[in-house]
C-alpha positions in Angstrom: -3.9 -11.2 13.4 -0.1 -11.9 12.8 2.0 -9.6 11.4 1.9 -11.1 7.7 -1.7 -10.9 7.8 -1.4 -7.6 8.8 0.5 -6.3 5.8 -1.7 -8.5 3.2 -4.6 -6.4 4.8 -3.0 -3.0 4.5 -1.7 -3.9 1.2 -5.2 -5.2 0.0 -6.7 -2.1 1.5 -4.3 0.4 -0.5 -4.9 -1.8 -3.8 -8.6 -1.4 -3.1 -8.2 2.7 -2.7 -6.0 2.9 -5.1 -8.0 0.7 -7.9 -11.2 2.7 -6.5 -9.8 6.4 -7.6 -8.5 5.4 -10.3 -11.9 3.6 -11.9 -13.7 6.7 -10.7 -11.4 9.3 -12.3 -11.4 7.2 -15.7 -15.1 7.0 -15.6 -15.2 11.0 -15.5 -13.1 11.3 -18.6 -14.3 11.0 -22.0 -13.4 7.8 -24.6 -9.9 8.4 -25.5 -9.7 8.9 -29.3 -6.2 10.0 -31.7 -7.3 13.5 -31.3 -8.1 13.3 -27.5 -4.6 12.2 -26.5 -2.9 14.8 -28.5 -5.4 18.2 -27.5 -4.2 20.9 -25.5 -5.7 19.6 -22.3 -4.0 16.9 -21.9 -0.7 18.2 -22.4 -1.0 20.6 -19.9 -1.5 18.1 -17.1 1.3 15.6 -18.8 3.6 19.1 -18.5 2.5 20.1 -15.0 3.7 16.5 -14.1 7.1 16.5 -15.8 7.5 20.0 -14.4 6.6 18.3 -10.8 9.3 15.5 -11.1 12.0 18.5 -12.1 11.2 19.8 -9.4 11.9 17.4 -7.2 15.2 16.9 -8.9 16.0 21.0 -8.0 15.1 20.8 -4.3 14.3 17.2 -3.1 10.8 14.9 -3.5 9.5 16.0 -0.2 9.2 20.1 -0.9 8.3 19.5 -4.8 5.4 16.9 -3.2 4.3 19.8 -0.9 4.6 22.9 -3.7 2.6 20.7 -6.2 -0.4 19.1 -3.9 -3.8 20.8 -3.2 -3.8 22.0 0.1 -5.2 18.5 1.4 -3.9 15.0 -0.7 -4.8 11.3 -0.7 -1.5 9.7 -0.6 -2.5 5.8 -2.3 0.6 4.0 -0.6 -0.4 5.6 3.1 -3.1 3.8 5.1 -4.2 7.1 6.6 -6.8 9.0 4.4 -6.0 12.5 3.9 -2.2 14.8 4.2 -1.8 17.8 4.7 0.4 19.4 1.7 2.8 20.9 4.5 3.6 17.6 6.1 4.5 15.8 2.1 8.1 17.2 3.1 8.3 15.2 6.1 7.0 11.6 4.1 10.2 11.7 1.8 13.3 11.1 3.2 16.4 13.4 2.0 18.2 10.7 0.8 15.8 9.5 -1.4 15.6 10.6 -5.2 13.0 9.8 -7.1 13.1 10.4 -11.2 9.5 9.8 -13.0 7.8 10.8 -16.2 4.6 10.6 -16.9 3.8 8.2 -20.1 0.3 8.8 -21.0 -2.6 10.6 -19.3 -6.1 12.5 -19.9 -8.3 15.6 -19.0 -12.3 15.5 -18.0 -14.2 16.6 -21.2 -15.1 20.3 -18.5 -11.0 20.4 -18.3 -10.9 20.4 -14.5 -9.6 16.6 -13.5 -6.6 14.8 -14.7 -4.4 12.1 -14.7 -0.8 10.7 -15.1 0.9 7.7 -15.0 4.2 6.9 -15.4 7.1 4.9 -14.7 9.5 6.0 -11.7 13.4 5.3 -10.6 13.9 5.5 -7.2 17.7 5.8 -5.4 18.8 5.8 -1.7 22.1 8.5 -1.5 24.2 6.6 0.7 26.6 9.0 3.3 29.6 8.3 1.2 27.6 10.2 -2.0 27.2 6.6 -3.7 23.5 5.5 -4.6 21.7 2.9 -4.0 18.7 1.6 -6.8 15.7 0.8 -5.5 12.9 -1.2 -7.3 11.4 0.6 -9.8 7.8 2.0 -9.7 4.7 2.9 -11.5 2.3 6.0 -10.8 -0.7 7.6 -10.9 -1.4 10.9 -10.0 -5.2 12.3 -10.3 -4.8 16.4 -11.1 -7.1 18.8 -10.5 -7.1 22.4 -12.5 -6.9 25.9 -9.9 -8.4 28.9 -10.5 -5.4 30.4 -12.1 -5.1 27.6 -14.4 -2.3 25.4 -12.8 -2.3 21.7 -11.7 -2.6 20.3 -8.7 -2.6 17.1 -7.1 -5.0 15.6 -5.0 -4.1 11.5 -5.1 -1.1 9.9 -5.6 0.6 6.5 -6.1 2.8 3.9 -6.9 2.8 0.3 -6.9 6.7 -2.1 -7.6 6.4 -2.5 -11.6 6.8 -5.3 -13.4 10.5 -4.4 -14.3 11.0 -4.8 -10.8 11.1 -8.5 -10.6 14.1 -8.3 -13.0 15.5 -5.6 -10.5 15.2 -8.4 -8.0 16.8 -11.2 -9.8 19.9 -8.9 -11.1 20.8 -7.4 -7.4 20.1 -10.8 -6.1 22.2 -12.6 -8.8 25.0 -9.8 -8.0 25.5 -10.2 -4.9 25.6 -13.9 -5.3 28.7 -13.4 -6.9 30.3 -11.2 -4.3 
């Protein structure tokens, strides 16, 4: 298998996880009505997640991926099943920021799964202090309540959005004219 084929296979591989957890979390959650998207709930896992990519912003993607996971995580865009929350800090880079919200989400009808997705920014600090922009993402991140009534997560993932085949075109047209 040559290199190419390779990546199409690990990529096809992640979509298939990735598209797998997310059908089975849906399926666990009840119809989404008006009055579904705006209970209690689901608010708390949409705050858990903005209070995750805070976080990050206060001490670096890495630690606020390790603070906010269950003790063992699925990470969707790695081809190795299974992370220990203590190694998340070693995955991210400390030059790399990463801003994200979540934009819509739900809660099982029992209250103890979730999810979030979003839209995320992601920027390379160069050694001069100047960032980079790197093509824009979308997430999901499946949640799962603890004992004491936080969120956790236990999957999470990203795939290039839309937006960033404009990202493309504009850095490519931009250096065109250098």
């Amino acid at each position: 298998m040559g290199v190419s084929d390779q990546r199409r296979h690990k990529t096809g591989m992640i979509t298939r996880v990735f598209g797998a957890l997310t059908c089975a979390t849906i399926m666990t959650l009840p119809a989404m009505g008006p009055v579904m998207a705006q209970s209690h709930p689901t608010q708390g896992v949409m705050e858990a997640d903005r209070a995750f990519a805070a976080r990050a912003k206060q001490v670096g993607a890495g630690q606020a991926f390790s603070e906010y996971a269950e003790a063992r995580v699925s990470m969707l865009n790695d081809p190795v099943p299974g992370t220990d929350n203590a190694d998340l800090a070693k995955i991210f880079s400390p030059d790399l920021e990463i801003d994200w919200g979540p934009v819509d989400g739900a809660v099982s009808v029992d209250g103890t799964l979730g999810y979030t997705w979003g839209k995320a920014r992601y920027h390379k600090v160069k050694p001069d202090g100047t960032k980079e922009e790197l093509p824009p993402s979308r997430y999901v991140t499946i949640w799962r309540k603890q004992k004491d009534g936080s969120w956790k997560f236990l999957a999470d993932g990203g795939l290039h959005a839309p937006e960033a085949k404009e990202f493309a075109e504009k850095k490519k047209a931009a250096a065109e004219k250098k």
